[in-house]
N, C-alpha and C positions, 0 to 999 in steps of 0.2 A: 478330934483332928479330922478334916474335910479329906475326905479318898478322892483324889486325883487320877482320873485316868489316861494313864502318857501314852507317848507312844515313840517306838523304838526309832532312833536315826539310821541304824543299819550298822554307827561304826559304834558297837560293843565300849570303847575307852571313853567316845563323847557320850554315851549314857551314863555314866561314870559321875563325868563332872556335872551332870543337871539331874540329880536324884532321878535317875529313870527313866528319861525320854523326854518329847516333846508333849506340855500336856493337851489334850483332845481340845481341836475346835481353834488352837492357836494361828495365831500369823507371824513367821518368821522370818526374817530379815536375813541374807547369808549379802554381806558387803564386803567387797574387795578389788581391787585392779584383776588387771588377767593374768590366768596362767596360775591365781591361787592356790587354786582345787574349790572351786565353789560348784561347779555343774559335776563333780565328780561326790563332791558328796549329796547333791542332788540327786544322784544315781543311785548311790548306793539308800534313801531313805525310800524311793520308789520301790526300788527291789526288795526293802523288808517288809514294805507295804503290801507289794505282790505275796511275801510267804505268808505274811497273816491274815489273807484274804480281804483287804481292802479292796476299795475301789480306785484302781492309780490312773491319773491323769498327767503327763507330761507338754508342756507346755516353751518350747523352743523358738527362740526369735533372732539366733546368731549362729546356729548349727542346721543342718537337715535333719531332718528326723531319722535318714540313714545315719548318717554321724554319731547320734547319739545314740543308736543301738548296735554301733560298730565299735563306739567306746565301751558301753557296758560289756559288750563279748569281753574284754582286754581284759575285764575282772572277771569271769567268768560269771556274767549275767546275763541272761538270755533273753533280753526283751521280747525279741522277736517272736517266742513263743506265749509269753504273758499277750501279746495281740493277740494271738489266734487263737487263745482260750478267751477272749473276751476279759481278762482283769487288768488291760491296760490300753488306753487311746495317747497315741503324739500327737500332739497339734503341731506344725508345721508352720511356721510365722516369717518362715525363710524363704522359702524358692516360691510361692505365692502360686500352686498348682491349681489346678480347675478340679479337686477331689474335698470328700468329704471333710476332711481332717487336717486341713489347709485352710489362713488367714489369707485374706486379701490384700486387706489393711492391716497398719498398727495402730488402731482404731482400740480406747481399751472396750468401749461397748460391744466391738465384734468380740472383741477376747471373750468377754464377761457370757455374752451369747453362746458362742462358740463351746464355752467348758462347762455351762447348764445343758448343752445338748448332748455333751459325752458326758456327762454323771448319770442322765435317762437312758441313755444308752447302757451305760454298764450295771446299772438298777438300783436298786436302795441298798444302804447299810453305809458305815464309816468309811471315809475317802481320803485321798492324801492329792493333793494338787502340787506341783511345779511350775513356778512360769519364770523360764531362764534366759533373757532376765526380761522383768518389769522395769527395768531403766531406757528399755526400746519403745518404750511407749509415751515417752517425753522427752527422748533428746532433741527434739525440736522447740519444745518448750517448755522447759525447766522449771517455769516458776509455778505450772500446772501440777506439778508433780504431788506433793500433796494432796491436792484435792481429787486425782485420779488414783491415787492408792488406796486411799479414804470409802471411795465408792469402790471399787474393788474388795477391801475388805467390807464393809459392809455387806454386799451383795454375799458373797460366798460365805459368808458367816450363817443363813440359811441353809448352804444346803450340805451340811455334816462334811465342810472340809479342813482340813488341818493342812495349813499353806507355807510351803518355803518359795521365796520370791529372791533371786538374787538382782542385785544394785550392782553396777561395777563402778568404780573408782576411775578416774585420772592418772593414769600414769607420770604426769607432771606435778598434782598437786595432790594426791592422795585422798583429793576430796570427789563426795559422791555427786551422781547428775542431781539434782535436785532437793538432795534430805527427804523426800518425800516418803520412801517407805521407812526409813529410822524413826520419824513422826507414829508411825501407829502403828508399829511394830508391837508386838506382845514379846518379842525376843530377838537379841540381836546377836548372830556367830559373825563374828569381823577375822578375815583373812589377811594376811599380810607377806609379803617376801620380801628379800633384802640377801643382795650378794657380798658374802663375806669372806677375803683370802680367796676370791676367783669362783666361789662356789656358789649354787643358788639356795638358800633355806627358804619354808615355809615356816608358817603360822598360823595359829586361832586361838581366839579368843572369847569366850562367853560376857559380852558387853551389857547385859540384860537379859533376864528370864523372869517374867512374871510368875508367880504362887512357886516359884522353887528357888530353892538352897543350891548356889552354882559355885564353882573354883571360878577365885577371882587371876588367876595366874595364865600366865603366856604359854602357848604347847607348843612344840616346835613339831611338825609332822613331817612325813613322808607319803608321795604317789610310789607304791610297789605296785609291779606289774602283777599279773591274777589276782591283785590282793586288795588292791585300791588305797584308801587314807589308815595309814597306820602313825596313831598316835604314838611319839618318841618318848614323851612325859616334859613340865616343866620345865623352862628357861630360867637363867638365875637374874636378870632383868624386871624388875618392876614395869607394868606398861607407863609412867609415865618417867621414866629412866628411859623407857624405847623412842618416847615421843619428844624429848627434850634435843636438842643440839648438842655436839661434844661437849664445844666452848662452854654451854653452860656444866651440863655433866661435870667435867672438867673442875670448873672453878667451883661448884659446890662441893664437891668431893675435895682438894683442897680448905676451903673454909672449915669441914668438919675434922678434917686433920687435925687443925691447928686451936681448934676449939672456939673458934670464933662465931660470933654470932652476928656477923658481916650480913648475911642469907637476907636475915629479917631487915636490916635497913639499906641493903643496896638492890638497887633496879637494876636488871641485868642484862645486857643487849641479847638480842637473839639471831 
């Protein structure tokens, strides 16, 4: 059997369901609408990167880089001191400053540039990269999306990094800008919410993980304050029970009531 070496997410229940982390060298895909918790478990895989003495790179295109070490404080994560010890660089893809650690463009060749210059910065040895998200680097054009993840991941598959990249989703359609990073993804966490009886639930999903053994089942999660993404445990929903319509839901669960075999020769509106 081939030794695999993973590497932790931060949240203790998701190494659970992917035999042991994320494996070294991968590109992962974290896809969702907003407000998932995709940048917060972003956070938390950086900050286990920081305790195992990676080299972490943080890579921001929808927040400040204040932001996002105003939200780690909230979990009690301390970026701000992983800077000053040199085991962590923000890139800043936001406010567009005149400093070191600041994008001009959403250019992905400056990106690409930009996070070879803080991996020599921070020196040799295993690294963990964020760039949150890769979907700001083609919402103007979408159908590039591919072919800039593509080179993306290609490029930084050189230089010993293990890459989460979030996508965000449509609010109206659920669907992603582009497909582009699900295309070459080595693994895919898909977030999902949905207000149910006035209240807002989360979700995730392990939609793909290459050379691992994953749960195929729905988690319903939780953002706890100092605490971050706390896994609930499984939903009693099938994901394609989630993704179906009632109406259909509905009349198939009826057909299997009755024992009919309806299912297989009726086409069914959606």
């Amino acid at each position: 059997m081939v030794n695999i070496e993973r590497l932790s997410t931060g949240i203790p229940e998701l190494d659970k369901l992917i035999s042991g982390g994320i494996p070294k060298g991968f590109f992962i895909a974290l896809t969702g609408e907003p407000g998932t918790g995709k940048t917060i478990a972003c956070i938390h895989f950086i900050s286990q990167g920081i305790k195992d003495g990676d080299k972490c790179i943080y890579v921001t295109t929808e927040e400040s880089a204040s932001s996002i070490i105003t939200q780690a404080s909230q979990f009690n994560i301390n970026f701000q001191k992983a800077i000053q010890e040199n085991k962590l660089i923000i890139i800043d893809a936001l406010m567009g400053k005149e400093d070191e650690w600041s994008l001009k463009s959403l250019e992905i060749e400056e990106l690409i540039n930009k996070v070879i210059e803080a991996k020599k910065k921070l020196g040799y040895g295993r690294a963990r990269l964020v760039v949150d998200s890769l979907s700001a680097f083609w919402l103007d054009r979408p159908a590039m999306a591919r072919r800039l993840s593509y080179y993306a991941k290609k490029v930084l598959s050189k230089w010993d990094f293990t890459v989460y990249g979030t996508s965000q989703y449509a609010i109206s359609t659920s669907e992603a800008f582009g497909w582009g990073v699900e295309h070459i993804a080595d693994g895919i966490i898909r977030f999902r919410r949905v207000v149910r009886h006035g209240r807002l639930h989360r979700y995730l999903m392990i939609e793909k993980m290459r050379q691992t053994e994953h749960s195929l089942y729905m988690y319903e999660i939780e953002i706890v304050d100092r605490l971050g993404i706390v896994i609930l445990g499984p939903i009693s929903e099938r994901k394609e029970d989630y993704a179906l319509p009632k109406k259909v839901k509905d009349r198939m669960i009826e057909a299997k009531e009755k024992g009919s075999d309806e299912i297989g020769g009726e086409e069914f509106d959606s």
